[in-house]
Phi, psi and omega in degrees: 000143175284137125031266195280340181255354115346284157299327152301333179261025169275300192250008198273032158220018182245158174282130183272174176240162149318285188271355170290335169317289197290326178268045182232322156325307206272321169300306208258315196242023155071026190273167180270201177282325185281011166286300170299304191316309183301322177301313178315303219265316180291298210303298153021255159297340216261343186277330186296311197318282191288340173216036160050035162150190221257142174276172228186115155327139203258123220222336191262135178320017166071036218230126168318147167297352177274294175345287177328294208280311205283325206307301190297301202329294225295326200282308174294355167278306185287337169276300178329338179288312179295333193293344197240014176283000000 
């Protein structure tokens, strides 16, 4: 098995951050920067391909897209509310 595709399948289903990414490519595995970079840009694609956008710490309250949207409503009622006082 190749090198760089070893490593893609090492890290293509964990979340990357960019540049700690890239300076771990250069570090741990002697890549130069467009080396990283390209690893960076395939892991990418190939994470939009399969789980339709880029993986993400997961930072959101678990809240449905209806949730979100009466969530946002509500919030924006109460600054209007203060602003017009």
């Amino acid at each position: 098995m190749d090198k760089k595709e070893m490593i893609f399948n090492l890290y293509k289903d964990n979340v990357i951050v960019s540049k700690k990414f890239k300076d771990e490519m250069k570090e741990k595995y002697g890549f130069n920067a467009w080396e990283a970079d390209d690893m960076f840009v395939r892991i990418n694609n190939y994470q939009i391909k399969k789980y339709g956008g880029r993986l993400e710490f997961n930072n959101h309250t678990g809240l449905t897209k209806e949730e979100s949207k009466y969530q946002n409503k509500l919030a924006n009622q109460r600054e209007n509310s203060r602003k017009h006082r």
